[in-house]
N, C-alpha and C positions, 0 to 999 in steps of 0.2 A: 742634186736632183730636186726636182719641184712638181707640184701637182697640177699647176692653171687653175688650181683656187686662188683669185685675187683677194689678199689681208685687206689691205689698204690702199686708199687711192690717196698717193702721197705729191708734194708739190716742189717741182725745182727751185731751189734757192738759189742756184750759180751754176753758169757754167761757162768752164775757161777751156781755148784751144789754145795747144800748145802746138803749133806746126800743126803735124799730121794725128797728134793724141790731144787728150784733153782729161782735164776732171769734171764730176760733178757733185755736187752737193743737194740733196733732198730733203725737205721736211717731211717725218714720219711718224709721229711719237707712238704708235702703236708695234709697227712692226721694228723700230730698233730699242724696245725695252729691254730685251734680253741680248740684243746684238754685241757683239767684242769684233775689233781687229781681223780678217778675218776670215769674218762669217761670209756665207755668197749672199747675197739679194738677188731677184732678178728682176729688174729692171723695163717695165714695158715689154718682159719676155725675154731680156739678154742679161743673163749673168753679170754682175759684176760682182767684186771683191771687196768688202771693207776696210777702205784703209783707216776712217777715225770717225767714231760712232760717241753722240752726247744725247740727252733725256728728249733733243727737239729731233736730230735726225742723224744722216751719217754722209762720207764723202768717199767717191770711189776715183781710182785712173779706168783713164777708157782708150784701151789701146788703138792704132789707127787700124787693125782690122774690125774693130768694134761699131768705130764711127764709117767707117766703108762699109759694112756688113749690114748694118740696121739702122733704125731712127732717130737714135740718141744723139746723133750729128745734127739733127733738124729742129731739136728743144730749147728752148728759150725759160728764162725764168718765171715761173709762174705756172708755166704748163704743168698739168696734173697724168700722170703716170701711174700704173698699176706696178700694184706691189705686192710680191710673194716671198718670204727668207727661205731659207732651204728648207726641205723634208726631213724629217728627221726620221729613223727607224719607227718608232715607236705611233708616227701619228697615222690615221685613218687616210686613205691613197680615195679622195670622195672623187677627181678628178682622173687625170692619167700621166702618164709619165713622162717627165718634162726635162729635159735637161738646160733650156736656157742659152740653146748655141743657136743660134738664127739664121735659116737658111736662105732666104730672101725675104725682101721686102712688097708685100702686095698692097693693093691700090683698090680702097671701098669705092663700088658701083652705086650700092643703095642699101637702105636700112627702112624696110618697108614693113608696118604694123599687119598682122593676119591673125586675127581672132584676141586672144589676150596677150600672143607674144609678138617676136616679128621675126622677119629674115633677113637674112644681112648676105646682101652677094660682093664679092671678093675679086677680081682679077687678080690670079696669081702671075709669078715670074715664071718664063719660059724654062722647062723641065721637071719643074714640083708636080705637077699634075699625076705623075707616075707613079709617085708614092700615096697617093689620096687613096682610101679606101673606103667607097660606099656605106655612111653609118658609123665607119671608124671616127676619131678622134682627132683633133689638132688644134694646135696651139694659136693665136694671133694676136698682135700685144702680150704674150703672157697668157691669155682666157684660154680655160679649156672647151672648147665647143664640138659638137659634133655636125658631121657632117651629113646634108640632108640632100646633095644636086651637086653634079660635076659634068659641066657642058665645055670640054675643050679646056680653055684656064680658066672660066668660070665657076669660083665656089658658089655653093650656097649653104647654111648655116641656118639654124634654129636656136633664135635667141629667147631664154626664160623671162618673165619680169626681175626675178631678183639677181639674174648675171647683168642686166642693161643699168640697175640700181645701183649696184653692187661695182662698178669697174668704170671706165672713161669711156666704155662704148655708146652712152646717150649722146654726147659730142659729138660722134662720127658722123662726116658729110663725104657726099660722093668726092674723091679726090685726096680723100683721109688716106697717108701712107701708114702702113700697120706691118709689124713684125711678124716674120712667120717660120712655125717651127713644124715640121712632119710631125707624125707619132712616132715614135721610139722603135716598137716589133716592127711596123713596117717598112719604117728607114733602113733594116738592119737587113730584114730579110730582101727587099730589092737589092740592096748593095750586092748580097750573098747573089744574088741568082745573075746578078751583071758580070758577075767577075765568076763565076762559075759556068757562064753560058759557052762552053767551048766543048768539043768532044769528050765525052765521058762524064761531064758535070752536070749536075743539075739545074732545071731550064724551066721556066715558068709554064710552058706548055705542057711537058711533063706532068709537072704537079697536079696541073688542069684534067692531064687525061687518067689519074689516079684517082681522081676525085677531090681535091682539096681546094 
């Protein structure tokens, strides 16, 4: 699990296709001080795995659902990535609950300054929009941002100065492909109400006409 607090903005050092998978190797020195064998990182917001981690960074496999699924197919070396290691029990949840499984890939519109911060609008992939919840929370690249406008598949987002400082979203230009993860309760609770929507189950209208 992870939070969409970005550590580090760490830089690719390699990366090899093997057929349909591939590895990659990162420079980190922050977020793999304490890292071992392993540990998960996630990656621009996708999970990977540690396979061998040293004081400058570490190296993961990237299955070919990984490089189908999300961005990490489209990195070159040098490009610079957000980086978060797992949660641990113990640490402060400042952001929301991330697991790092990426459910498509959406395409920045614009990244427009309004007053000290900006907004960042998003075209998503056809079907996410469902799970967006007004105000709620989601992930993109990794960054926990919240969610301030949803027109159709258009996000829109509320970006701070110190998350645009802080992460690879200064970078972003209309046509920036960016990884994208729902929020966790809402992903759960849709799934629930789709596969329960049959006689006798509960149904989002329901819920609606209870008050919830």
């Amino acid at each position: 699990m992870f939070t969409g607090l970005i550590r580090e903005i760490g830089r690719v050092a390699e990366l090899q296709r093997r057929g349909r998978e591939g590895f990659i190797s990162v420079t980190c020195p922050d977020v793999v001080a304490d890292a071992v064998h392993g540990d998960s990182i996630a990656v621009d917001g996708a999970c990977l795995t540690v396979e061998s981690a040293s004081k400058d960074g570490f190296s993961a496999f990237m299955s070919a659902e990984t490089l189908d699924r999300t961005t990490l197919g489209d990195l070159r070396a040098g490009a610079a990535v957000n980086l978060e290691p797992a949660l641990r029990l113990s640490d402060r949840l400042g952001g929301h609950l991330v697991q790092g499984h990426v459910e498509g890939v959406g395409v920045v519109e614009s990244l427009s300054p309004v007053g000290d911060g900006w907004v960042l609008a998003v075209e998503l992939p056809k079907g996410l929009e469902e799970g967006i919840i007004p105000k709620g929370s989601i992930a993109l690249a990794g960054v926990s941002l919240t969610v301030s406008a949803l027109s159709g598949h258009r996000l829109e987002v509320a970006v701070i100065p110190s998350t645009l400082d802080g992460t690879t979203l200064r970078s972003w230009r209309p046509g920036t492909r960016v990884n994208v993860e729902l929020d966790l309760l809402g992903r759960y609770v849709l799934t629930y109400l789709k596969r329960r929507g049959t006689p006798g189950g509960l149904t989002l209208e329901q819920l609606i006409d209870k008050g919830f």
